[in-house]
C-alpha positions as CSV (number, residue, x, y, z in Angstrom):
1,X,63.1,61.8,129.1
2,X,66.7,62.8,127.5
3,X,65.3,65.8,125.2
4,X,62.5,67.1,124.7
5,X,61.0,68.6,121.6
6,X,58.2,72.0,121.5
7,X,56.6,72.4,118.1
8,X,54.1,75.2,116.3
9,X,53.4,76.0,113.2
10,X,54.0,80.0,112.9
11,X,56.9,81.9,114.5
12,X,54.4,83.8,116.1
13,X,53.4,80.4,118.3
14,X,57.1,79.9,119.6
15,X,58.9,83.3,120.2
16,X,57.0,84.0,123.4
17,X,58.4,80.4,124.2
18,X,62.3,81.6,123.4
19,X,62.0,84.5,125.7
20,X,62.2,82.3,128.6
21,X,65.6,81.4,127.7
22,X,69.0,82.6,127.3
23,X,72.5,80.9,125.5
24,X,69.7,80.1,122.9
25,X,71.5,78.1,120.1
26,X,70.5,78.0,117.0
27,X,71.1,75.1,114.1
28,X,69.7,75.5,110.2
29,X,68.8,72.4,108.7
30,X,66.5,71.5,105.9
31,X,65.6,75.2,105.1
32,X,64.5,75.6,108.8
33,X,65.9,77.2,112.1
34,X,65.9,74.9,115.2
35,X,66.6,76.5,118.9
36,X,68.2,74.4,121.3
37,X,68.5,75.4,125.0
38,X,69.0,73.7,128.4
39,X,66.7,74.2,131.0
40,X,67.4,73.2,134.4
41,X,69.0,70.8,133.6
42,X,66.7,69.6,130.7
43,X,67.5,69.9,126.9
44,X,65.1,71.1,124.4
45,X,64.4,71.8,120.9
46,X,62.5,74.5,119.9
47,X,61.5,75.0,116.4
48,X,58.3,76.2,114.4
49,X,57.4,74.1,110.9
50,X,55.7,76.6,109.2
51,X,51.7,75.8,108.2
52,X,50.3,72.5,106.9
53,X,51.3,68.8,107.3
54,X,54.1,68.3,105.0
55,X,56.3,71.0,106.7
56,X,55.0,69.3,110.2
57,X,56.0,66.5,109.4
58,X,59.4,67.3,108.6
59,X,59.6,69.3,111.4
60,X,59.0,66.6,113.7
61,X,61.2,64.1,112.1
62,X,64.0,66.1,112.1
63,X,63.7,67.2,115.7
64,X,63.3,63.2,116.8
65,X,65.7,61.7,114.2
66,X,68.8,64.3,114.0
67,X,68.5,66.3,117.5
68,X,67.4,63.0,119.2
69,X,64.0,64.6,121.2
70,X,62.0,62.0,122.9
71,X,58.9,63.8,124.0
72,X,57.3,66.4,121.9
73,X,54.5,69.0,122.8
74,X,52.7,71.2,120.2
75,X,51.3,74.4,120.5
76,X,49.3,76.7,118.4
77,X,45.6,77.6,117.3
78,X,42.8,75.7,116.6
79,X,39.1,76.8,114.9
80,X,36.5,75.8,116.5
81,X,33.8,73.2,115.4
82,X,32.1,71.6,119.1
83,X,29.8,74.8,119.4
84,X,30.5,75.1,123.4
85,X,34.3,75.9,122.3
86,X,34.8,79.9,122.2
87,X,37.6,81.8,121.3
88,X,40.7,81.9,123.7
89,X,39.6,78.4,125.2
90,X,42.3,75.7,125.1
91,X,42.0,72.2,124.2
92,X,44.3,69.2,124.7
93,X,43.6,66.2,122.2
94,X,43.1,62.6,123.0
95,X,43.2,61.4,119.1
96,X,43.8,63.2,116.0
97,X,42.7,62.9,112.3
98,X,43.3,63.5,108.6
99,X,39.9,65.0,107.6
100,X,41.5,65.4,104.2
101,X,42.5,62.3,103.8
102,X,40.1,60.3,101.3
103,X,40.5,56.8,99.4
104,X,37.1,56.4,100.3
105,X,36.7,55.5,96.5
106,X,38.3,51.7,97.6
107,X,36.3,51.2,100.4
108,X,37.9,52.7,103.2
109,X,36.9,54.9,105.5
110,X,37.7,58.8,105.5
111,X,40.7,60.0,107.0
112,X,42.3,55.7,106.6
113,X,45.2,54.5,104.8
114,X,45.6,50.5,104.5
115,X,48.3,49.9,107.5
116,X,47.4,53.1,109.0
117,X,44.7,53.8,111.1
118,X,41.9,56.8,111.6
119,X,42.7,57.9,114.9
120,X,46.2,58.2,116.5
121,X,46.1,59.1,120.5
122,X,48.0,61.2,122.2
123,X,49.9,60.3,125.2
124,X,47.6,59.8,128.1
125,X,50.2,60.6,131.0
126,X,51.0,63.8,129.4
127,X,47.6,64.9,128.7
128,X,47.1,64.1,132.4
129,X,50.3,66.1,133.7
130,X,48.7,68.9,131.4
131,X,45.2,68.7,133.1
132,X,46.9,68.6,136.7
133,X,49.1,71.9,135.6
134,X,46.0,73.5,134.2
135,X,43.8,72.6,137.6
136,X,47.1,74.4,139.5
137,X,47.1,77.6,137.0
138,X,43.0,78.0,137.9
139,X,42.5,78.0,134.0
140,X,40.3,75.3,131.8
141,X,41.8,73.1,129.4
142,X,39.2,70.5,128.0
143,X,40.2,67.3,126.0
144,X,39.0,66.2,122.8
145,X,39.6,64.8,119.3
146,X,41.5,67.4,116.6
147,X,40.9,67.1,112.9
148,X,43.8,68.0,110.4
149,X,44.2,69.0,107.0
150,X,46.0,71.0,104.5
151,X,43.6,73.4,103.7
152,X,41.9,76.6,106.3
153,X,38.1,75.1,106.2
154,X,35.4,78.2,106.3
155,X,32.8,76.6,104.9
156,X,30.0,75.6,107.5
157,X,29.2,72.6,105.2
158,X,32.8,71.6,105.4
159,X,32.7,72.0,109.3
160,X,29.4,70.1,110.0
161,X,30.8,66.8,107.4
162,X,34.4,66.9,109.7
163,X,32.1,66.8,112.7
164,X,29.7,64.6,111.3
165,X,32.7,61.8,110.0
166,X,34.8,62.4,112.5
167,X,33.1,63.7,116.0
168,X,35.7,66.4,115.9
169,X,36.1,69.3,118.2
170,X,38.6,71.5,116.9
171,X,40.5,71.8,113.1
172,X,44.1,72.7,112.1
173,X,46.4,72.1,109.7
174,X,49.4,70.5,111.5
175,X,48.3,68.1,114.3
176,X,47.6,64.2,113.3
177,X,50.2,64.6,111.0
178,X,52.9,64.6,113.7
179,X,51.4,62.4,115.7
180,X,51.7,60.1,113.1
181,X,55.2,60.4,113.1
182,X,55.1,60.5,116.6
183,X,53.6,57.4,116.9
184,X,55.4,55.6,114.1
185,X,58.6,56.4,116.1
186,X,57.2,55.4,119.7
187,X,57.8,59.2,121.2
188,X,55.2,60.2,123.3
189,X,53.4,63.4,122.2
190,X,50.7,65.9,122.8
191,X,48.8,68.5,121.2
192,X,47.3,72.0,122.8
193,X,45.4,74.2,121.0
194,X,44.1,77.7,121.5
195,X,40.9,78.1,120.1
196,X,41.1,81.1,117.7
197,X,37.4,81.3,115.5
198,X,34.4,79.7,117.1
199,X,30.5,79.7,114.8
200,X,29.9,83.1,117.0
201,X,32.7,84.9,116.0
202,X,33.2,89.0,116.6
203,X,33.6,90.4,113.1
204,X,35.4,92.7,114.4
205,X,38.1,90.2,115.9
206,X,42.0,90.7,115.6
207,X,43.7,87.4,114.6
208,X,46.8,88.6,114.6
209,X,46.3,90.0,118.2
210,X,45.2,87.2,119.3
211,X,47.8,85.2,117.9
212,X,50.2,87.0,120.2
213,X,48.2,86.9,122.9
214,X,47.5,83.1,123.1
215,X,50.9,82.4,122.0
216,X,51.9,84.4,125.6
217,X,49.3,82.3,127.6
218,X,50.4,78.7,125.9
219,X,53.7,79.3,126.7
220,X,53.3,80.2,129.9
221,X,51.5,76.6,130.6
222,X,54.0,74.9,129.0
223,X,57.0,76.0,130.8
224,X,54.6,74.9,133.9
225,X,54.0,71.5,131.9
226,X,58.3,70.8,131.3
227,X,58.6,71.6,135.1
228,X,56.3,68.6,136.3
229,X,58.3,66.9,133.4
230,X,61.9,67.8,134.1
């Protein structure tokens, strides 16, 4: 690995990242701000793409094509849809999907594209260095498949037809979309995801605490993960 990449969506999912370093520098491009810093030894971009798939895609092709990243993690929040996934649990996925994606009127499946393909996986080593950091940290990280789209789903009906159609665990707006770039441009990825509204939520619950306070825990396993990388 040359240089390594580390995505979110939101500010809010990176800054808790940036405090880890100093000599942060920072490059504008494409109406967005990308942080580069070496650590031991390793470079990294750091950048968040703001919400939905377009702006992650973008992201993620600009961190591979013009800063030359390799490997790329991504880390931010997730809503739940497997029923045993609670809020503040942390998922890693396999494969991702575009539950929003529909030409089902031709023929195809949901979530397809002729040439393309349902699913996209995620690297398998790298979920497996994550798994190994998370058995060392004494905290559970479970695996499973992630369904993307550009829109914030609240609708049970909505839920149960993404779970039906595509056995999906968790839902957010940014995922498959850069791992199809990922995997169009052969550069190993992965996806974690804090789990932030389960079917039992609190209505009383703070998003924007939480948001903080996840971001905090995520970044502290991912500084673990780039070590076992590095």
């Amino acid at each position: 690995m040359k240089k390594l990449a580390i995505m979110g969506a939101m500010v809010e999912e990176i800054e808790p990242l940036l405090e880890y370093f100093e000599n942060v520098k920072l490059t504008e491009y494409a109406n967005n701000k990308y942080y580069e810093v070496n650590y031991k030894g390793l470079d990294i971009v750091i950048a968040y793409s703001k919400i939905g798939k377009v702006f992650a895609s973008l992201t993620a092709s600009t961190m591979i094509e013009k800063f030359g990243c390799d490997t790329l993690l991504f880390s931010g929040v997730a809503g739940a849809i497997n029923p045993k996934l609670k809020i503040g649990d942390m998922i890693v996925a396999n494969k991702l999907c575009q539950h929003d994606l529909d030409i089902t009127a031709f023929g195809h499946p949901h979530g397809y594209v002729p040439e393309g393909s349902v699913f996209v996986e995620s690297s398998k080593e790298l979920r497996e260095v994550a798994k190994a950091v998370a058995k060392e940290m004494g905290i559970e990280v479970i695996e499973g498949t992630i369904a993307t789209g550009d829109q914030f789903v609240h609708s049970s009906e909505k839920k149960d037809f993404i779970e039906k159609t595509f056995q999906a665990d968790a839902l957010e707006m940014e995922g498959a979309s850069v791992a199809v770039v990922c995997n169009a441009l052969n550069v190993p990825f992965f996806i974690l995801r804090a789990i932030s509204d389960s079917a039992d939520m609190d209505a009383g619950f703070d998003f924007d605490e939480f948001l903080k306070s996840s971001a905090k825990i995520s970044a502290d396993y991912l500084i673990k993960i780039v070590d076992k990388l590095n």
